[in-house]
NUFIFI-342662 format. One record per residue (C-alpha): residue number from 0; x, y, z. Coordinates in steps of 0.1 Angstrom, whole numbers, plus 5000, padded with zeros to 4 digits. Last residue first. Layout:
# NUFIFI-342662
     n     xx     yy     zz
   NUM      X      Y      Z
...
This chain:
# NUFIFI-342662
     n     xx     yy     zz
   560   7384   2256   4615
   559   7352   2274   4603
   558   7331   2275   4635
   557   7303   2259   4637
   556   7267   2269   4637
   555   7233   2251   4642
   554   7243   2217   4659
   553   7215   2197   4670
   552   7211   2183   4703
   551   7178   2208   4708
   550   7194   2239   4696
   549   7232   2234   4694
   548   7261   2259   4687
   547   7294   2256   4680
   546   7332   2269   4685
   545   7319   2302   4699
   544   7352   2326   4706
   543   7361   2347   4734
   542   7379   2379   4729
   541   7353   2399   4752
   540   7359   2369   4781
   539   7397   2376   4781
   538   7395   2413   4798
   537   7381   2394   4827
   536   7411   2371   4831
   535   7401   2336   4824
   534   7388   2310   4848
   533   7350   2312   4852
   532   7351   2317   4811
   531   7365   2290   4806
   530   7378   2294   4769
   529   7373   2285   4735
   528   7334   2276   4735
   527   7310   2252   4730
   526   7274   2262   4732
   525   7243   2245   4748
   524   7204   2243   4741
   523   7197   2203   4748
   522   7162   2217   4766
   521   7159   2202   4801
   520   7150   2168   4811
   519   7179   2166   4828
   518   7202   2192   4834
   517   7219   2219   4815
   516   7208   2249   4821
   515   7190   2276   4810
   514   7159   2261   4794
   513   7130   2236   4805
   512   7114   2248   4838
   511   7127   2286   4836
   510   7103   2287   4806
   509   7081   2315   4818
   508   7094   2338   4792
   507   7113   2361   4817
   506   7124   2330   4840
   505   7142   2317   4808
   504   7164   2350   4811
   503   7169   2348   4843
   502   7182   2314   4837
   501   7205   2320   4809
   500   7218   2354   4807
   499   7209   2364   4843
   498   7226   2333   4853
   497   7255   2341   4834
   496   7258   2377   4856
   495   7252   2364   4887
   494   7275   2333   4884
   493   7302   2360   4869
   492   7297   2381   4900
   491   7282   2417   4895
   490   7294   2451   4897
   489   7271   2478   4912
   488   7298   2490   4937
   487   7321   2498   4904
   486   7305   2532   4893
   485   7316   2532   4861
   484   7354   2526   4854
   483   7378   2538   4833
   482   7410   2522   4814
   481   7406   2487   4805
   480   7400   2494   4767
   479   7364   2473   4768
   478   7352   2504   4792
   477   7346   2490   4830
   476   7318   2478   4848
   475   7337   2453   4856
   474   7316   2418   4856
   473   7287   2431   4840
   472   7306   2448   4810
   471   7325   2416   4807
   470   7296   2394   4807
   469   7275   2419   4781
   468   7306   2420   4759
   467   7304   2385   4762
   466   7267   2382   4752
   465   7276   2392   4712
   464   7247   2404   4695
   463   7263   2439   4691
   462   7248   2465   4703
   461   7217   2484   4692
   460   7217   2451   4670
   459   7209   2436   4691
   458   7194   2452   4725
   457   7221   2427   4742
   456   7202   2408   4767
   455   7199   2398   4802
   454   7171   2390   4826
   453   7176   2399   4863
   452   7148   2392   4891
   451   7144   2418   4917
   450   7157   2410   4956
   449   7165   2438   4962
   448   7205   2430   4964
   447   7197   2421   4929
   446   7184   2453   4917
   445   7214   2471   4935
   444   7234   2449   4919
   443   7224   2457   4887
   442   7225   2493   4890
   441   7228   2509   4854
   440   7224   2543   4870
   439   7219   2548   4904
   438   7254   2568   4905
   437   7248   2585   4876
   436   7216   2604   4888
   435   7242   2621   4919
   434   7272   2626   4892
   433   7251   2642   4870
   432   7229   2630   4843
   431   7235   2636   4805
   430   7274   2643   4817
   429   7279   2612   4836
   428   7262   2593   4807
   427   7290   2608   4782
   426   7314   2582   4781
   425   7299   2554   4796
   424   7272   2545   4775
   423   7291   2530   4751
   422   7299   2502   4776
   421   7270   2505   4796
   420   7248   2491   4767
   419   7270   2462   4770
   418   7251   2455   4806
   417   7211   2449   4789
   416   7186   2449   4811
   415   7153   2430   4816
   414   7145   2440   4855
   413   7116   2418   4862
   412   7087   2432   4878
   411   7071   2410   4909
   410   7055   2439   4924
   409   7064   2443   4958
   408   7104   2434   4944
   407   7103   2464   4912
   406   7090   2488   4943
   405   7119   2479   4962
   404   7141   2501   4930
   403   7111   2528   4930
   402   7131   2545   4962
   401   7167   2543   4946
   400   7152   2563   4915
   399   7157   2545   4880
   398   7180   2550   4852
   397   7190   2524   4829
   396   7159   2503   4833
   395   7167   2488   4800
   394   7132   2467   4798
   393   7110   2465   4825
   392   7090   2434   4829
   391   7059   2417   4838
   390   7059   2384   4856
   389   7024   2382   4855
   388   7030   2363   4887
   387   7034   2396   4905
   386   6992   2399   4900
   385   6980   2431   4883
   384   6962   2458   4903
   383   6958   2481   4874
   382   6972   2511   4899
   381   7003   2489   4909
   380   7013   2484   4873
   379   7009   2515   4860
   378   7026   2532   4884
   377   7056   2511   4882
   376   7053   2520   4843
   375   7050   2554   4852
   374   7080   2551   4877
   373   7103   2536   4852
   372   7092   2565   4825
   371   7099   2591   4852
   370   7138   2576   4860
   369   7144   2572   4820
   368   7153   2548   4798
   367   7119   2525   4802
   366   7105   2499   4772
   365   7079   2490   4788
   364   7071   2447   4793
   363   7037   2434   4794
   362   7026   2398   4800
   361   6990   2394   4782
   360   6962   2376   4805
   359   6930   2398   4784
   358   6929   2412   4817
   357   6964   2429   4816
   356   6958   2438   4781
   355   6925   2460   4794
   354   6943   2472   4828
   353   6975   2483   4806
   352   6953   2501   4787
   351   6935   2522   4809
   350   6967   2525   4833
   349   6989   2547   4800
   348   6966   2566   4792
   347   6959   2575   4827
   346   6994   2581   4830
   345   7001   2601   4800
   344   7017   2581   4773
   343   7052   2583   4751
   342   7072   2603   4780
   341   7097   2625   4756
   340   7126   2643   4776
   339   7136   2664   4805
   338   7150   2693   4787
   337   7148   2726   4805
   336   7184   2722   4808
   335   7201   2698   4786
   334   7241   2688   4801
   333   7224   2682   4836
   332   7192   2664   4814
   331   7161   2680   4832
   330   7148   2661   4860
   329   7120   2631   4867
   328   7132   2620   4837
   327   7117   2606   4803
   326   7143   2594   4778
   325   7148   2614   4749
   324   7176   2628   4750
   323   7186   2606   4720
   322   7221   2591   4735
   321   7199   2585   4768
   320   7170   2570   4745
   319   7130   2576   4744
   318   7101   2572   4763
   317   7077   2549   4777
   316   7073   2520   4751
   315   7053   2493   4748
   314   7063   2455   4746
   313   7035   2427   4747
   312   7048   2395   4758
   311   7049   2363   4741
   310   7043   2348   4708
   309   7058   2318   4696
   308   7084   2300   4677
   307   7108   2267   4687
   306   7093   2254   4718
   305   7055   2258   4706
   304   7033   2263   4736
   303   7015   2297   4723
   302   7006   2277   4691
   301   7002   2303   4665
   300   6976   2327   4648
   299   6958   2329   4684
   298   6982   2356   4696
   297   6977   2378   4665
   296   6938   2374   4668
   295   6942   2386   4702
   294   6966   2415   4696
   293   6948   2425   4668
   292   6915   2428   4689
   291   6934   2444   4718
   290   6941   2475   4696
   289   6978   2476   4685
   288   6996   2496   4719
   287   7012   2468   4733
   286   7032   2459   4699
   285   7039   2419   4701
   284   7069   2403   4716
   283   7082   2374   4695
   282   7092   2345   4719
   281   7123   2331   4690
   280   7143   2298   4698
   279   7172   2297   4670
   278   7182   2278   4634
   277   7145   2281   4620
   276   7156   2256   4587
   275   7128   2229   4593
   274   7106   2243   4562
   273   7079   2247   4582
   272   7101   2270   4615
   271   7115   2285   4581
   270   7078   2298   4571
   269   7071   2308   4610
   268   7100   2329   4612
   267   7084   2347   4583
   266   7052   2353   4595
   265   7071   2367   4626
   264   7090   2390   4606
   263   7059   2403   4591
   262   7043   2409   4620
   261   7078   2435   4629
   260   7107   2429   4653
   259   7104   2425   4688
   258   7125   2396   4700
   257   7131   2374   4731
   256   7154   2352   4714
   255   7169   2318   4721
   254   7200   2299   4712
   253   7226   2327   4715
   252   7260   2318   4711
   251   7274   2344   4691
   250   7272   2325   4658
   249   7240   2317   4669
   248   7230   2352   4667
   247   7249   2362   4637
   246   7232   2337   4616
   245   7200   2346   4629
   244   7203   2385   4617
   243   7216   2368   4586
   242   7183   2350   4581
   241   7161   2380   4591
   240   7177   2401   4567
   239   7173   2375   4535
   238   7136   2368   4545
   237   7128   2406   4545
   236   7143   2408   4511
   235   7123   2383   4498
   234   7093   2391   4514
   233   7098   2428   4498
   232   7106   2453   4522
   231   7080   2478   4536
   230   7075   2512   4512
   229   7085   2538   4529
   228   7056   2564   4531
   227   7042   2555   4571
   226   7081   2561   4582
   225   7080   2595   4572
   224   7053   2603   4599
   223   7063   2580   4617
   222   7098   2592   4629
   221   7077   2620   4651
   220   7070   2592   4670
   219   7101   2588   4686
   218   7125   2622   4675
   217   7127   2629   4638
   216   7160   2653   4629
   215   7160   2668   4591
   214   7173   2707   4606
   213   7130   2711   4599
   212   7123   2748   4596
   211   7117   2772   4613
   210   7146   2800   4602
   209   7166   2789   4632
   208   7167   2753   4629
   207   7139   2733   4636
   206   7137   2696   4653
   205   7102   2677   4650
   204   7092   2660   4680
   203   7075   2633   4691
   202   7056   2617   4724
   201   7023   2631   4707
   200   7024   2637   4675
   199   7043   2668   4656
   198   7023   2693   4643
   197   7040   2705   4610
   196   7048   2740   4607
   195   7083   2737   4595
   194   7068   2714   4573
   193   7064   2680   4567
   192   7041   2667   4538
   191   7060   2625   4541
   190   7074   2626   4506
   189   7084   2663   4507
   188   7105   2653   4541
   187   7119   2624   4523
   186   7131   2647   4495
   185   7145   2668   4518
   184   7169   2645   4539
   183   7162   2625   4567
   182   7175   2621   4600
   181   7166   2594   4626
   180   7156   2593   4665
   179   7146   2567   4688
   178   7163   2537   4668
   177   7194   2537   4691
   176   7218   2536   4669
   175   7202   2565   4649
   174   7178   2558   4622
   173   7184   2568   4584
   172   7153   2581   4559
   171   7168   2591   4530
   170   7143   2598   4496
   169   7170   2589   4470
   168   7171   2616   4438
   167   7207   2627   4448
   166   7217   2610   4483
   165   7256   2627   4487
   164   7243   2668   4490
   163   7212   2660   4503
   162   7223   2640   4530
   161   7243   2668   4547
   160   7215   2694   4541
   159   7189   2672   4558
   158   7213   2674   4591
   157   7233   2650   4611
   156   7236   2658   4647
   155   7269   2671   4664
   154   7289   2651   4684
   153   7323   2673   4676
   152   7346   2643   4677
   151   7324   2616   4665
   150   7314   2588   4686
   149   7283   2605   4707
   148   7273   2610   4668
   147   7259   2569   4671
   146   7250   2561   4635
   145   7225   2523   4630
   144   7210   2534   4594
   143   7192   2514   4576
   142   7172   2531   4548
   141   7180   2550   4515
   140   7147   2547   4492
   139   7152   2541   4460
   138   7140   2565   4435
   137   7164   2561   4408
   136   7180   2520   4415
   135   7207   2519   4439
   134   7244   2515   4434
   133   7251   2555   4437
   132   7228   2557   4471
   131   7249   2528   4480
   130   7284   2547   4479
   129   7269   2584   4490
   128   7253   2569   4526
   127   7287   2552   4530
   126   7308   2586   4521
   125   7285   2607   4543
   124   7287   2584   4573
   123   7325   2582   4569
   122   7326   2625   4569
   121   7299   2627   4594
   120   7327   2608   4620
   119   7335   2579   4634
   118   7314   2551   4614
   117   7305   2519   4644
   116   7273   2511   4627
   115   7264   2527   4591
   114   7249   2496   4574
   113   7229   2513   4548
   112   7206   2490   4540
   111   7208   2446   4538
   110   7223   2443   4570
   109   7202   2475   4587
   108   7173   2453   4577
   107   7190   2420   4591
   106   7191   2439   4623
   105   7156   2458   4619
   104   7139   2421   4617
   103   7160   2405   4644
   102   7151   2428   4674
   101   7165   2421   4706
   100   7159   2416   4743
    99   7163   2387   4765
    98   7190   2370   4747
    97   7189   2335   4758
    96   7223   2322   4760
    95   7229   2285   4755
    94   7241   2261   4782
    93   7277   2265   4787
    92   7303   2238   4771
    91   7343   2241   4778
    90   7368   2223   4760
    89   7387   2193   4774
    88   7389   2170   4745
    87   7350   2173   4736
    86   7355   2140   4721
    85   7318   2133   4706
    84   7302   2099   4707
    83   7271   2100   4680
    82   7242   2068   4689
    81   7235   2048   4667
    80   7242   2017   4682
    79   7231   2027   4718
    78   7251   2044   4739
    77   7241   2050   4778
    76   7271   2031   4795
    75   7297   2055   4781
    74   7277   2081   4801
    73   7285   2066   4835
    72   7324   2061   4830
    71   7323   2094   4806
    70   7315   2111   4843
    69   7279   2125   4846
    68   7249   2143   4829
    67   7218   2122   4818
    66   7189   2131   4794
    65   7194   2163   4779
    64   7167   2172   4760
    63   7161   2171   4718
    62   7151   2136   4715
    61   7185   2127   4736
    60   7212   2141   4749
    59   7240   2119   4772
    58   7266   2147   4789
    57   7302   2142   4798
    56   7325   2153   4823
    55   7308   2173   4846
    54   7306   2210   4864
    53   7286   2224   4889
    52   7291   2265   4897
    51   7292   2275   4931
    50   7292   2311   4925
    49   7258   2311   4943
    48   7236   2323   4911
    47   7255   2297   4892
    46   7250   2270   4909
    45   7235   2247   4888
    44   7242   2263   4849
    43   7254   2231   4835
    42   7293   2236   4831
    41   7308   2212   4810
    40   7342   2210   4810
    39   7349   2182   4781
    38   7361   2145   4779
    37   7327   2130   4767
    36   7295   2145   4747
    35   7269   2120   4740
    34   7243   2124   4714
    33   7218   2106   4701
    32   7214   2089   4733
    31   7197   2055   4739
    30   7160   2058   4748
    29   7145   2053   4780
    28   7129   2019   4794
    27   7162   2001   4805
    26   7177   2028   4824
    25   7137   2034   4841
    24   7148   1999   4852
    23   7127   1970   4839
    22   7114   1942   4860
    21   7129   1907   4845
    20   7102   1883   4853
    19   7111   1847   4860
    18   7113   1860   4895
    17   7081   1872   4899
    16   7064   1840   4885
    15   7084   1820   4921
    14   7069   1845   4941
    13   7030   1843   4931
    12   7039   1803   4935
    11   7051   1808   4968
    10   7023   1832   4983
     9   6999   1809   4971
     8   7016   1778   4985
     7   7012   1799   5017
     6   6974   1802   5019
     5   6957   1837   5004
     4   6921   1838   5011
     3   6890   1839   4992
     2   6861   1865   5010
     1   6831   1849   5010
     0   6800   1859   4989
């Protein structure tokens, strides 16, 4: 066979066909916007973590990602006929917050119960408990809760004796702000067989009073032991609660969840996800200590790549609460001696398991308050010998040793804290732990100056679902009046601390590659707001207001005008 060569009429002709054909640019080939967004501020989350933050004009979004970010000039260009041009007049977009840590299910529970967040004494507790135990049907159970005694002005616990006397026939079973201890009143007690002799289970307690019995105060697993007797909500009920708890998320800004709320919750998010009316992002955590053949079966019931819904990391817990004294430390509480609170596992326990979901490829996160429940979970980590590209996480880590901080760095955990927390922490967490243990405490910046990765969140509805408070308590460390600070050298910049929010919160949930900021080809998750909050005084960011919210180019919340 002989090889045919090219001559130079060849060459001509081949040229001459290329030029009646019109090449296409990869302008021509994509879609026209459905969205463009022109005249605004529109910060897109590059340079954030340097405090060299990028801002444009306009943005082009289409099929649910953003697909070109520029002047109006350039983004004018993009429309198409049907495509929605929206005057931003000046004001200031953010890509969407990802709360990295909250619980939908026992918000819109605590919605739908005995809301008692934010009361300031026993008295206002007592008068809210007495009001819906009287609208109730006979035999209701009184749930909810959400009181924080640390507010009132003697800071004394509830007792059974002070619900019995406004529940009547209700069974009361009311968790404390924190969720890691509750008080009940007798007839819950009855309900659930516990005595003054009772054995409580392991990481729990059972307070008694003097004569030996219970004072009506359930500490961590203690709780279930009255908590196995409640009948669960209704499907109807549990729907209502978890809408509203969404509602108030986006109304805040956030457009993705990292939650732990209950199976249930999650077969719920799944209907509305169906239905088309799933109005946020949701990673539901799953409980790390369900056996591992739950765990798989749950994580097989949906598609792990779904943007909208999916399951994620498995979150245990180590210990307790601060406000609870229940947090596991390496020393007795300074304003507790002799108590050193509630570790959840011992540490073989605690490495068996881990090594068995570790090899099954789950992502963990513990649930850590305390300096020794930080180190077991470091512990556990290092002894199951699981790769830092698990990215597994630490939530809270409110109090940790200086030497485990570089420990965090060696083996890839992510710090998953939450700054408002520090904001009603701050009036007595001096006193649980000393000036010395206080000082490490909340220490963001010493994370970061370690090189560990940062994911924010609020611990809704612990706190508030709002990220600003979070922003502002990042930023100053200071109490939302102005008027004391905490420990100021572990204050972080406003890029730091919106990074952690956005992008270190995407990094958490391995989706760093299509959320937290606002670039192309990345999720169209942003927020329009009614301030810049690079600009405005610090105090300004906790006032500031969410004038929408869109989840893939759509708008989920607006603001009534």
């Amino acid at each position: 066979m002989r090889t045919r060569l090219f001559r130079p009429l060849d060459f001509a002709v081949l040229f001459f066909a290329c030029c009646l054909v019109e090449i296409p640019t990869p302008a021509q080939v994509q879609p026209p916007p459905d969205l463009i967004l022109l005249h605004g501020t529109i910060y897109t989350g590059v340079g954030f973590a340097e405090d060299r933050p990028q801002t444009v004009q306009a943005m082009a979004v289409a099929g649910g990602k953003v697909l070109a970010i520029g002047s109006d000039q350039a983004m004018r260009k993009l429309a198409g006929p049907k495509t929605v041009v929206k005057d931003l007049d000046g004001t200031c977009v953010f890509p969407g917050f990802n709360d990295a840590h909250t619980h939908l299910g026992g918000a819109g529970q605590t919605k739908l119960n005995v809301d008692l967040t934010g009361v300031k004494s026993l008295d206002e507790m007592l008068i809210k408990v007495k009001t819906f135990a009287g609208a109730a049907p006979p035999g209701h159970w009184l749930t909810g809760g959400n009181w924080d005694h640390t507010l009132w002005a003697n800071k004394q616990l509830p007792t059974r004796q002070d619900l019995d006397r406004v529940a009547g026939d209700h069974p009361a079973f009311l968790d404390r702000i924190d969720g890691h201890i509750a008080v009940v009143n007798t007839a819950a007690l009855k309900a659930a067989g516990i005595t003054g002799t009772t054995k409580p289970p392991q990481g729990g307690a059972i307070d008694l009073d003097t004569q030996g019995e219970p004072t009506g105060i359930l500490r961590e697993s203690a709780k279930g032991l009255v908590e196995r007797v409640i009948p669960p909500p209704t499907h109807e009920d549990r729907r209502k609660g978890d809408q509203l708890a969404i509602r108030d998320a986006v109304s805040h800004g956030i457009t993705s969840v990292q939650d732990f709320s209950d199976w249930q919750d999650f077969l719920v998010f799944e209907q509305m996800e169906k239905e088309g009316t799933l109005k946020v992002r949701i990673s539901e955590w799953l409980p790390f200590k369900a056996p591992l053949v739950e765990l798989l079966k749950m994580r097989a019931h949906h598609d792990p790549n779904d943007p909208m819904l999916h399951t994620g990391m498995l979150k245990g817990f180590m210990d307790g609460s601060l406000g609870s004294r229940t947090a596991a430390m390496k020393a007795s509480f300074s304003d507790d001696p002799g108590n050193s609170g509630l570790p959840q596992y011992t540490q073989a326990q605690l490495n068996a398991m881990t090594v068995e979901r570790a090899r099954a490829g789950f992502q963990i996160g513990f649930h850590a308050i305390g300096d020794r429940a930080a180190a077991m979970a470091l512990d556990a980590y290092a002894q199951s010998g699981i790769s830092p590209g698990a990215r597994n996480r630490i939530e809270h880590a409110q109090v940790v040793d200086p030497a485990d901080i570089p420990r965090f760095k060696q083996l890839g955990v992510i710090a998953s804290m939450q700054p408002n927390h520090l904001l009603t922490d701050m009036n007595w967490a001096e006193d649980r732990l000393g000036p010395q243990r206080a000082a490490y405490s909340y220490a963001w910046k010493a994370f970061l100056d370690a090189g560990v990765p940062l994911a924010f969140g609020t611990d809704y509805p612990v706190e508030p679902v709002t990220p600003f408070r979070g922003l502002y308590a990042a930023v100053t460390r200071m109490n939302e009046a102005g008027t004391k600070t905490y420990f100021p050298e572990n204050k972080l910049t406003r890029g730091q601390a919106l990074y952690a929010y956005t992008q270190g919160s995407a990094y958490a949930e391995f989706a760093e590659k299509r959320k937290g900021k606002l670039a192309p080809g990345f999720d169209a998750d942003f927020i329009l707001v009614d301030r810049d909050l690079y600009k405005v005084d610090a105090p300004a960011i906790l006032d500031t207001k969410v004038l929408a919210t869109y989840i893939a180019g759509k708008r989920v919340y607006e603001a009534a005008h």
